[in-house]
N, C-alpha and C positions, 0 to 999 in steps of 0.2 A: 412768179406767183406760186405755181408747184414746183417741189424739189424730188427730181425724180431719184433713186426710183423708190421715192416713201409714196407712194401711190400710183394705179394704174389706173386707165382711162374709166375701167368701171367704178372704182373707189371715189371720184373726184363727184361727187352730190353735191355738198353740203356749201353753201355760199353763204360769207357773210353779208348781211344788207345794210343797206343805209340808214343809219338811225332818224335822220331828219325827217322833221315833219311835210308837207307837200306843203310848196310856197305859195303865198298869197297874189292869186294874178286873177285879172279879170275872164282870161282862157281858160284859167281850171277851178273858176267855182264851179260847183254841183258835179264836176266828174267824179266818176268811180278808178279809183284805183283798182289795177288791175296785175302789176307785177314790180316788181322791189329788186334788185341787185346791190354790186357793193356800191353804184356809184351812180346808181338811176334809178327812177320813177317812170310807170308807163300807167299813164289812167286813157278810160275812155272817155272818150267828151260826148260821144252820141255822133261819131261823123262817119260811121260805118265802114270801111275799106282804112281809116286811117286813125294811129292814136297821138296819145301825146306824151313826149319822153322828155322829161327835165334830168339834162346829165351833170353830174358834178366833175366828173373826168376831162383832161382836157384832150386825153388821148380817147375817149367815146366821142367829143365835139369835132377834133381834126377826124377822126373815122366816118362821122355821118356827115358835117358839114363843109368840110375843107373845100376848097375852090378845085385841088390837085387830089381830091381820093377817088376810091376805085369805082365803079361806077358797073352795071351794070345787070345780067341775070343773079346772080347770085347776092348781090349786094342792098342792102336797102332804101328805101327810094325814099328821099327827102322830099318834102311838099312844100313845108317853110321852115326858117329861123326867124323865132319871135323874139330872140335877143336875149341877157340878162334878167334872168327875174328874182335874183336875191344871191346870197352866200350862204354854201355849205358849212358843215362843222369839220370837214378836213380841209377848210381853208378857199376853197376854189371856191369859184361864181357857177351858178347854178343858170343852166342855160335853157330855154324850152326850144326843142323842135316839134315838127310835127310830121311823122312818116307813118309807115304803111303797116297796118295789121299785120303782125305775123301770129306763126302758130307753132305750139307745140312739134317738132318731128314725130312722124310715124311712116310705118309702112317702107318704101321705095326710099325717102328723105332720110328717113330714120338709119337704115342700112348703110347708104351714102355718109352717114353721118361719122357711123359706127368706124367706118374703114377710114376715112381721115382724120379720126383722131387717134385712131391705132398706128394708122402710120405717121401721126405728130410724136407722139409719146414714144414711137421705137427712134424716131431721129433725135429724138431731146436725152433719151436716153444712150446713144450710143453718141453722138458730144455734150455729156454731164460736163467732162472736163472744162469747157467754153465756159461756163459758168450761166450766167443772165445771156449772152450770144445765142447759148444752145437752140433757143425756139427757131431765131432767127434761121439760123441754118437747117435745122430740121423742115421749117415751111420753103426755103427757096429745094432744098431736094427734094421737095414732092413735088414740086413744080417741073423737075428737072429730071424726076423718074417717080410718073405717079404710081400709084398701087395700082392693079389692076379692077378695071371694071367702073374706075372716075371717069364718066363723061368729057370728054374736051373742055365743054365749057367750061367745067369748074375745074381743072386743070388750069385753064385760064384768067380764071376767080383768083387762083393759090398765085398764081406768078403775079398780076397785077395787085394783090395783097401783102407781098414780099419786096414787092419795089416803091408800094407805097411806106411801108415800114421801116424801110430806111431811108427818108426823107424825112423822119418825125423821132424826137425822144421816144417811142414805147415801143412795146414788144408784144408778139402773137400770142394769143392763148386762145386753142381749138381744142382744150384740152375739158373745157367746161362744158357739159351736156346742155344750160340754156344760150351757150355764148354760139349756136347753130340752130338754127329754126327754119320753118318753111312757109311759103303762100299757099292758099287754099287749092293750090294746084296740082300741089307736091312738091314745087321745086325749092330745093335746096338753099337757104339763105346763110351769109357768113354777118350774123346779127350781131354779134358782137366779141370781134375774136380781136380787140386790144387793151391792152394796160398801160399802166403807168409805171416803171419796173423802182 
């Protein structure tokens, strides 16, 4: 996705979004769109705690829906898959889930945020060479000597992140400031740290 080192963790903002229009389903008349990526839709339906994400990725669908992903504090919480509900214009079927509110990072999350993607981007960058591998290996050694000051848990977030990624065609990106987000708690979510490479 990035080719380092044309960009640092602060440089990487600008995302392209999904041109597609929000599919016609009986679940997302009258919601409000509320967030766009390259390869997803989040509208709210009005269900307070939860929204609704139509992914065109198959690696956002294996990440949130797989029978075998990670699962956990850090991780976000699937409620349901309502299946197929149309085709995108890069080719894949458009799938709706429905998972859990998140939120912009700030504060404590924010900081947490800050240091694993600093120490994504110093591992992708010291194996460029690897080519498209490099994430891979940069997320299994943070796993394997975090930075200082990551909570176990999400130590444990990154390792079971890293074993689910090589199980599946895509590859990590922690590198994007919305692909990390938080509960209204503060804690730290990995929202959406994969691609399709």
């Amino acid at each position: 996705m990035i080719d380092p080192p044309a960009a640092s963790p602060e440089q990487v903002t600008e995302v392209a979004c999904l041109p597609d229009p929000v599919p016609a389903h009986p679940l997302l008349a009258g919601c409000i769109e509320i967030g766009r990526g390259e390869s997803s839709i989040v509208l709210d339906g009005g269900r307070g705690d939860r929204v609704f994400k139509v992914v065109s990725s198959p690696a956002d669908y294996f990440y949130l829906a797989a029978d075998d992903r990670p699962t956990g504090i850090h991780f976000p919480r699937l409620f349901a898959d309502h299946g197929v509900v149309g085709k995108a214009s890069n080719g894949y079927s458009f799938r709706l889930l429905e998972i859990e509110r998140l939120l912009p990072v700030s504060g404590e999350a924010e900081a947490l945020a800050r240091s694993l993607s600093h120490a994504y981007w110093e591992g992708c960058e010291k194996w460029a060479n690897l080519g498209v591998n490099r994430g891979r290996l940069a997320l299994y050694h943070i796993a394997q000597d975090p930075p200082p000051g990551l909570p176990a848990s999400l130590v444990e977030a990154i390792s079971a992140l890293s074993d689910f990624i090589e199980e599946y065609p895509i590859q990590p990106d922690i590198l994007n400031p919305h692909n990390l987000m938080m509960r209204p708690d503060g804690t730290l979510v990995l929202s959406d740290p994969v691609f399709l490479p």
